[in-house]
N, C-alpha and C positions, 0 to 999 in steps of 0.2 A: 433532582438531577445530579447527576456525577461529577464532580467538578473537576476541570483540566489540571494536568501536572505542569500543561503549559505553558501556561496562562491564564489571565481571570475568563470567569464565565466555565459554564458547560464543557464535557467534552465535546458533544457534538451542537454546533449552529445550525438552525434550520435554514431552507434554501429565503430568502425575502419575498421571489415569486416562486411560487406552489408550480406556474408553469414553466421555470426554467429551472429545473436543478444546478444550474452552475452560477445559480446568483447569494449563494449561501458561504460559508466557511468550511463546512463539511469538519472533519476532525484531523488533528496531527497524528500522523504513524507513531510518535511514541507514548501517546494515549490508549492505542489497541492494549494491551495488556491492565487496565483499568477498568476498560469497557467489557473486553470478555471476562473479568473476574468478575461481574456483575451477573454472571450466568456460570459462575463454577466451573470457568473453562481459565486451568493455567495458558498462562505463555510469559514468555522474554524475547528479550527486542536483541542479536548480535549480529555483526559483519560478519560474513563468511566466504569462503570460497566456493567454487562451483561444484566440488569434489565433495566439499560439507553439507551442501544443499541435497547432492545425492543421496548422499547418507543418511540426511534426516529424514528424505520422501522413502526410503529404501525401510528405514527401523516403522514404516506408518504414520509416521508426523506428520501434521498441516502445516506450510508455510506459506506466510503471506509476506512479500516482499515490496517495495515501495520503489515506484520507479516513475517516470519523468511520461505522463499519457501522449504527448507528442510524440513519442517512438514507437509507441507501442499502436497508435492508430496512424502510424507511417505519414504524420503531417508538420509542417514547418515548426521547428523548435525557438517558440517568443516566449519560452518560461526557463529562464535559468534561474542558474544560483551567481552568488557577490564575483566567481573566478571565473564563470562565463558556461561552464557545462551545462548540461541538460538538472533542472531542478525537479526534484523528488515530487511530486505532486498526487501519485494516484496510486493505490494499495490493489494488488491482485493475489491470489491464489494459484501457486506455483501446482499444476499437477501432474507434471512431469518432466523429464531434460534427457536431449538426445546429444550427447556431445559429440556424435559421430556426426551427423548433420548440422550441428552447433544449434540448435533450436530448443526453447524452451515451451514447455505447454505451459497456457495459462486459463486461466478463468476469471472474467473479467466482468464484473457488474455494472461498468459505464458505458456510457453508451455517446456517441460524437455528438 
């Protein structure tokens, strides 16, 4: 197994129950670049702006972005972080941005 930059152990933890996937650890967003170099797939983890996000969908880049899944499946936010925001929790795939509408596309393997 691939050991975390995170932390000890693995990067990815299996779920405890096979019929709850949210009873596991799942892995840290800045482990993705360990895990896809495991499959000869470069990537880097940076902040950006919405204008840079374009750019990089624009030049054919993949981005996967980390965001808080309370927003994103429009339900009450009980996962922050230490300063009270919405905490990082759940990685998607960015596959487009309408900034005219302000809407982002995404693609999204979780499921409520």
């Amino acid at each position: 197994m691939t050991p975390s930059s995170q932390g000890p152990g693995p990067i990815y933890t299996r779920p405890a129950n096979p019929k709850d996937p949210n009873s596991g650890e799942g892995m840290w967003f800045r482990d993705i670049p360990a895990l896809l170099a495991q499959y000869n797939v470069g990537a880097t983890i940076r902040n950006g702006s919405i204008e840079e996000l374009e750019q990089e969908l624009g030049a054919g880049h993949k981005v996967l972005v980390s965001r808080n899944s309370e927003l994103i499946w429009h339900e009450p936010v009980d996962h922050k972080d230490e300063q009270g925001n919405p905490a990082h929790d759940h990685t998607v795939v960015v596959t487009g941005v309408d900034t005219r509408n302000d809407v982002g596309h995404l693609n999204d393997s979780g499921s409520r």
